[in-house]
C-alpha positions as CSV (number, residue, x, y, z in Angstrom):
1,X,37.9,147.3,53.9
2,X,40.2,147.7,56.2
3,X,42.0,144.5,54.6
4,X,42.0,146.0,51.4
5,X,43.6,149.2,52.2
6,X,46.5,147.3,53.8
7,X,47.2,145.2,51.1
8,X,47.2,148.4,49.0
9,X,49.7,150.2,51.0
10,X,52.0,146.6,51.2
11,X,51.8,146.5,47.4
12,X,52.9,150.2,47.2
13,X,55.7,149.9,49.1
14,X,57.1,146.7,47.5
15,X,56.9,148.7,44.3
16,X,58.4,152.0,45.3
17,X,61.0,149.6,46.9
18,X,61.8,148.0,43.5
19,X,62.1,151.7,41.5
20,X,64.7,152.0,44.4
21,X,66.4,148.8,43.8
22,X,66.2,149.1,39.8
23,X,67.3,152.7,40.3
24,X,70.7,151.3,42.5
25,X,71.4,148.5,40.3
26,X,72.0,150.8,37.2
27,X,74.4,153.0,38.4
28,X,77.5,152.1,36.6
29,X,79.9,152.9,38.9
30,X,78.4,150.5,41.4
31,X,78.0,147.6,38.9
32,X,81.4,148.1,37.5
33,X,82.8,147.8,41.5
34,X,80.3,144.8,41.7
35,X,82.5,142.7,38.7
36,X,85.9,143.6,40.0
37,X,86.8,147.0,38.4
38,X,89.4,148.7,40.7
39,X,89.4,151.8,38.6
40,X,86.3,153.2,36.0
41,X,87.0,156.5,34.0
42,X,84.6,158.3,31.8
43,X,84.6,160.8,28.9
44,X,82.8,162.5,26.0
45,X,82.1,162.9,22.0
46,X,82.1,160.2,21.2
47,X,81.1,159.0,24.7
48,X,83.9,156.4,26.3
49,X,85.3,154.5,29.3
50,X,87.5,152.4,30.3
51,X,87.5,149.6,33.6
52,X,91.1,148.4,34.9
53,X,90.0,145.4,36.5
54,X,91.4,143.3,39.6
55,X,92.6,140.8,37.3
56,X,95.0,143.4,35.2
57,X,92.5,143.4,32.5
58,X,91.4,146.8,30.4
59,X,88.0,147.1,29.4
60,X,88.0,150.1,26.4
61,X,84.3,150.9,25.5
62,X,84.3,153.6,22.4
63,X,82.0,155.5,20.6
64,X,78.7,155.0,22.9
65,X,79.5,151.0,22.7
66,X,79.6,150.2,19.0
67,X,83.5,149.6,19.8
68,X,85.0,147.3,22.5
69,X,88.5,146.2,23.3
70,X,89.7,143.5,26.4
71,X,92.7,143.2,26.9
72,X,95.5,142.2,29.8
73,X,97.6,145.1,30.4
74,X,101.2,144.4,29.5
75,X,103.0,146.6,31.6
76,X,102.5,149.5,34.8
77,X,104.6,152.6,35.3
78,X,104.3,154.4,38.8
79,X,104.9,157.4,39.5
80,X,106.8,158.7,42.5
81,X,103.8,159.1,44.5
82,X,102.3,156.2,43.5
83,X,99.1,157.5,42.7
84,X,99.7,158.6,39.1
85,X,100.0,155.3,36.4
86,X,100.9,154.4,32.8
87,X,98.9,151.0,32.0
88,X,100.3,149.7,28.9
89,X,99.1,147.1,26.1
90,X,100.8,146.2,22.9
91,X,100.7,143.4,20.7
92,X,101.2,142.6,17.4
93,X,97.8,143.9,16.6
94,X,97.4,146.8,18.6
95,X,99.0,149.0,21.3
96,X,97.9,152.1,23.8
97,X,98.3,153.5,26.7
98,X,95.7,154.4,29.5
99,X,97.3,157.4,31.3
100,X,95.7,158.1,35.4
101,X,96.9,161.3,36.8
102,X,95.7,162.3,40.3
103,X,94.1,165.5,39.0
104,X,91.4,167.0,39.4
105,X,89.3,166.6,36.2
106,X,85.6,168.3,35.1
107,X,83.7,166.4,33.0
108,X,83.3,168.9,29.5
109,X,79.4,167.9,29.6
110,X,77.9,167.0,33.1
111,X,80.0,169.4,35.2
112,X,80.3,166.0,37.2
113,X,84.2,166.2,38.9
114,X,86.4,163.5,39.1
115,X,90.0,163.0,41.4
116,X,91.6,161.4,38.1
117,X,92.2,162.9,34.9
118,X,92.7,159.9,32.1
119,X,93.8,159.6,28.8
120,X,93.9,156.9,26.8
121,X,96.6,156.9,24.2
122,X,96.5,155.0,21.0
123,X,98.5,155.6,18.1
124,X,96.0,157.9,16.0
125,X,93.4,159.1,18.5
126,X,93.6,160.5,22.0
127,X,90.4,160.5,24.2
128,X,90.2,163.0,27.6
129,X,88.2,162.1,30.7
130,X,88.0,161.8,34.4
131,X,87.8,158.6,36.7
132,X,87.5,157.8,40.2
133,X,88.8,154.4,42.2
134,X,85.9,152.0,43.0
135,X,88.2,149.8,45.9
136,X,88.7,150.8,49.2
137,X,92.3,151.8,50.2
């Protein structure tokens, strides 16, 4: 019986341990930092991000997925501080710009806060959200 029991409890644990571990592995944030974003921002209706990775890529995910652009960014402004950037692409198919101020930003929906405010510029549509840094200064 007593066997029993403790292979109950063990089997428990490895469980609850997995919810844990499942539960970890889909935070965004974290994943995003796991494949070599730098910098992740977030917004809403229609929901949207965008990942600058290490590799001067931009990852632009519109419209709750159904619309995805990867691209290597062309150019960076800095501002005086440093902190505050203009990544820009343009080619002869498309151009924007993804605009990171270091502003406070509220997220419209969650209440969640961010230390970036971002927008990401294109020619016809403007999208407003808030991003954080996933690398260690």
């Amino acid at each position: 019986m007593k066997k029993l029991v403790s292979i109950i409890a063990l089997a428990l644990i490895l469980i609850s341990f997995s919810f844990v571990t499942a539960a970890e592995s889909s935070d965004p944030w974290q994943r995003a930092k796991e494949r070599g974003v730098e910098f992740r921002a977030v917004g809403n209706e229609p929901g949207w991000h965008v990942e600058i990775t290490e590799d001067k890529r931009i990852n632009f995910v519109n419209d709750y997925g159904s619309f995805e652009l990867k691209l290597p960014i062309d150019d960076v402004w800095y501002g005086p501080e440093g902190e505050d950037k203009i990544y820009y692409v343009e080619n002869h198919l498309i151009q924007f710009q993804v605009i990171v101020m270091k502003k406070a930003y509220q997220d419209t929906m969650s209440g969640e806060e961010f230390p970036y405010q971002v927008r990401v510029l294109f020619p016809n549509a403007s999208y407003l959200g808030g991003g954080r840094l996933l690398i260690d200064d």
